[in-house]
KOLVOKE-351348 format. One record per residue (C-alpha): x, y, z; residue in one letter. Coordinates in steps of 0.02 Angstrom, whole numbers, padded with zeros to 5 digits, always signed. Layout:
N
XYZA/...
% end
This chain:
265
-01567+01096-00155X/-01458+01082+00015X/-01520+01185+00158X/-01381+01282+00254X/-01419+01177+00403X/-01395+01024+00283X/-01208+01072+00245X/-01177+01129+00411X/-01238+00940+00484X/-01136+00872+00355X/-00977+00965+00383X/-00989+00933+00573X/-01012+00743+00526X/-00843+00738+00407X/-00745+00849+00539X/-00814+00708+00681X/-00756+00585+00573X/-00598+00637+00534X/-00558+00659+00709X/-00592+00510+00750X/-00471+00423+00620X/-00316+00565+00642X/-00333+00577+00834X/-00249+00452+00880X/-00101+00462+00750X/-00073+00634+00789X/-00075+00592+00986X/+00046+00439+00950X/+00151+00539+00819X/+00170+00677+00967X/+00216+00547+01116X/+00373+00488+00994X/+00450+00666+01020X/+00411+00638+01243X/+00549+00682+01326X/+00473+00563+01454X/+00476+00363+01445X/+00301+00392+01522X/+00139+00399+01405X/+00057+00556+01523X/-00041+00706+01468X/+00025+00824+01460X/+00195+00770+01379X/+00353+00838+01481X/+00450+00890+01361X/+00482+00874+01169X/+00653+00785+01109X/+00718+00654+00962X/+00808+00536+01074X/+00692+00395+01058X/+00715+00396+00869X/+00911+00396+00897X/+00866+00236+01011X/+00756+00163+00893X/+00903+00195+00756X/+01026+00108+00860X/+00925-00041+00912X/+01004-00188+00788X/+00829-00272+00801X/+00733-00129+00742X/+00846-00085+00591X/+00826-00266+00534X/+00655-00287+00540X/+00653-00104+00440X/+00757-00176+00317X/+00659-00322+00291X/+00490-00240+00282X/+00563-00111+00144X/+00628-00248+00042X/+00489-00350+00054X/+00365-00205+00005X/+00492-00167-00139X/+00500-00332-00202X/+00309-00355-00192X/+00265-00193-00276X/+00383-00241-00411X/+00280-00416-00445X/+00119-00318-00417X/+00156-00191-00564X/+00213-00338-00688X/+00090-00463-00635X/-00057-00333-00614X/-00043-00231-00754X/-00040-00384-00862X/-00206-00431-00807X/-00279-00249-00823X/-00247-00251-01013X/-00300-00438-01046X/-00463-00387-00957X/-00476-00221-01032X/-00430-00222-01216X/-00479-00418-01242X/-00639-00534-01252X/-00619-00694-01210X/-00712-00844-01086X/-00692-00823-00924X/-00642-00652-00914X/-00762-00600-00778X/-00686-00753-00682X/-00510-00677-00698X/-00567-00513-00644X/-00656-00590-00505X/-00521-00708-00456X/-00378-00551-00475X/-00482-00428-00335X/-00557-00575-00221X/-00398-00554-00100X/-00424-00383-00047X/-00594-00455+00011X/-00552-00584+00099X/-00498-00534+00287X/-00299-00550+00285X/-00306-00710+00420X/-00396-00826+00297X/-00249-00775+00172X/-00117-00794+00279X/-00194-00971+00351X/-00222-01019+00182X/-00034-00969+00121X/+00047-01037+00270X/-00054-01224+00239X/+00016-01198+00045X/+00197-01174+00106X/+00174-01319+00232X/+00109-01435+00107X/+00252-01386-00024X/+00373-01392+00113X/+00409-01226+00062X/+00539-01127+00186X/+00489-00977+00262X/+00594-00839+00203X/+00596-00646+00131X/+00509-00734-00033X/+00355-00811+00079X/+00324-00639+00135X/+00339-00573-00043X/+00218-00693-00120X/+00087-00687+00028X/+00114-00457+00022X/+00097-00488-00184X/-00088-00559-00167X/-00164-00404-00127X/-00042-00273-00186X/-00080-00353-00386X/-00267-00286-00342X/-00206-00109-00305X/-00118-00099-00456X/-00263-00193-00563X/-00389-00057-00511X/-00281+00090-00554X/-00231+00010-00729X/-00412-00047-00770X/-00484+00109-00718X/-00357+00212-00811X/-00380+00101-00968X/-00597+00090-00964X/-00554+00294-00967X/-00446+00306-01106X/-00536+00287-01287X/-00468+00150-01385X/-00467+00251-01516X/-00310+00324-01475X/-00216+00176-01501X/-00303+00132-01668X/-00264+00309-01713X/-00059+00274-01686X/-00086+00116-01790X/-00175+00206-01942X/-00024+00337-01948X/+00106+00183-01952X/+00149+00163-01802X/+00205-00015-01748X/+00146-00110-01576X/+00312-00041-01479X/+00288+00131-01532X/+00108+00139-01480X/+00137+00077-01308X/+00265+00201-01311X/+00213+00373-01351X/+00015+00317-01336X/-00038+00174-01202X/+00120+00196-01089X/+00102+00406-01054X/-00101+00369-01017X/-00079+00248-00866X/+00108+00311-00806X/+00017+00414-00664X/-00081+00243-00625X/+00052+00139-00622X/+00157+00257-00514X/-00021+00280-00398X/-00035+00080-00384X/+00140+00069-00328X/+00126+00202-00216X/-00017+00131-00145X/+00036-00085-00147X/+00197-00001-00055X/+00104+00084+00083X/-00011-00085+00099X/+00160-00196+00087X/+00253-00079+00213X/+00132-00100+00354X/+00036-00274+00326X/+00044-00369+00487X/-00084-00506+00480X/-00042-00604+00319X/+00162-00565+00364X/+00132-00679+00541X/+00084-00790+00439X/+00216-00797+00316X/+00370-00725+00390X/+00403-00885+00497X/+00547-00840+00605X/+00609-00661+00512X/+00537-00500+00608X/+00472-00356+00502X/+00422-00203+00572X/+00259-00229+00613X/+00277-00393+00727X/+00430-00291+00793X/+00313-00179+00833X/+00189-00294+00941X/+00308-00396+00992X/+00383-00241+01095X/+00235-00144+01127X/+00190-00264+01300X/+00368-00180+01380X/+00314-00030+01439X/+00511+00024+01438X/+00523+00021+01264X/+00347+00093+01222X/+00449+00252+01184X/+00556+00169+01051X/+00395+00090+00995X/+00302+00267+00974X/+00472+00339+00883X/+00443+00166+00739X/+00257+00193+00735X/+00282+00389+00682X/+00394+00344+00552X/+00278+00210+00478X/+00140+00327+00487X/+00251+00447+00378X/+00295+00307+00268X/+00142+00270+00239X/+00036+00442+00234X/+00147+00513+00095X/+00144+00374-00043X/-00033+00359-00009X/-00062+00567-00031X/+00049+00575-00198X/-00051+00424-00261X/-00221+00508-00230X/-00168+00673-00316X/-00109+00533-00467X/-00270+00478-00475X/-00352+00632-00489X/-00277+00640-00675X/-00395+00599-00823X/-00245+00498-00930X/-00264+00618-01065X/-00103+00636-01164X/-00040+00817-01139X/+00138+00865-01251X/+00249+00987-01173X/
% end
């Protein structure tokens, strides 16, 4: 049984550590509102210009555009491509399948330089342009495991019985994946989205690699951040990211609190 003094160590360990992860967003969030172009504590004064500079910049704007469609277009691939794999894994025995699983999470492992050197040699080799579908591809790698994980874990939770249940009352293969196997992993499949999205919108290291000459938001980011001038601007892009990020990644961990039990309203 936990002492009092147990809990209390523990709570003062979770609060340390979650000021030390927030602290700094929250310091860089408030900074985008400084009235000031000068990073000082206390800030001078609160305002939004910096985010009607940021809004105005040309080169900001298109490397916003760019990252949103490329974090579109690879959470798009990563739903088809990933939840294909979580039911061939889940719901079928066949050789090799621990080698597909394997092979299918192995990216999220693997620091994002040796995937970005090891995409950019591919496209070299296949004398492959750089463009907004190199980006897609190399952001598609990891966001299939997001997706994978949610769908498997959703499925290994959901008795199989169900389905064979559908089946026995006459149902056919479309109308079990309908009003059975589809309503038990929508909340995962909107979760891994949520979640490849926020990986997609923000991924810098594999994008370098990838993005050849196109800027997305994140090398627009570093690429300004030297100018002290336009650290401002920078702070205004970061808070939005931040916010683009923190709230797909909040509604997908509320998703995944949900058993996939079928519930009719």
């Amino acid at each position: 049984m936990e002492t009092r003094g147990t809990r209390f160590s523990l709570a003062v360990w979770a609060a340390a550590v979650v000021f030390f992860l927030w602290f700094p967003l929250v310091l860089i969030c408030l900074y985008a509102f400084n009235s000031s172009n000068i990073q000082s504590w206390p800030i001078a004064g609160f305002t939004l210009h910096w985010f009607s500079v940021a809004w105005h910049d040309t080169e900001a704007r298109s490397a916003l555009w760019l990252s949103l469609e490329a974090a579109l277009l690879a959470t798009s691939v990563a739903l088809v491509l990933g939840t294909m794999a979580a039911f061939a894994v889940s719901r079928f025995r066949f050789f090799g399948r621990d080698v597909v699983s394997f092979i299918v999470v192995l990216p999220i492992a693997l620091p994002g330089v040796i995937t970005g050197i090891a995409l950019a040699s591919f496209f070299s080799f296949g004398t492959i342009t750089f463009s907004l579908w190199t980006i897609v591809v190399g952001h598609a790698t990891f966001c299939i495991v997001v997706v994978y994980n949610n769908v498997v874990a959703r499925l290994r939770r959901t008795q199989t019985s169900l389905m064979e249940a559908s089946m026995d009352l006459g149902a056919d293969g479309w109308q079990t994946f309908r009003y059975v196997t589809f309503p038990v992993v929508s909340t995962a499949l909107i979760s891994g989205a949520l979640l490849a999205f926020a990986l997609s919108f923000d991924e810098v290291i594999v994008t370098t690699f990838t993005a050849g000459a196109q800027n997305t938001l994140p090398l627009w980011i570093f690429g300004n951040i030297r100018l002290g001038q336009q650290l401002p601007e920078v702070n205004a892009v970061v808070f939005v990211i931040i916010a683009a990020t923190v709230l797909p990644v909040t509604i997908a961990q509320r998703l995944t609190s949900d058993t996939g039990i079928l519930r009719r309203t």
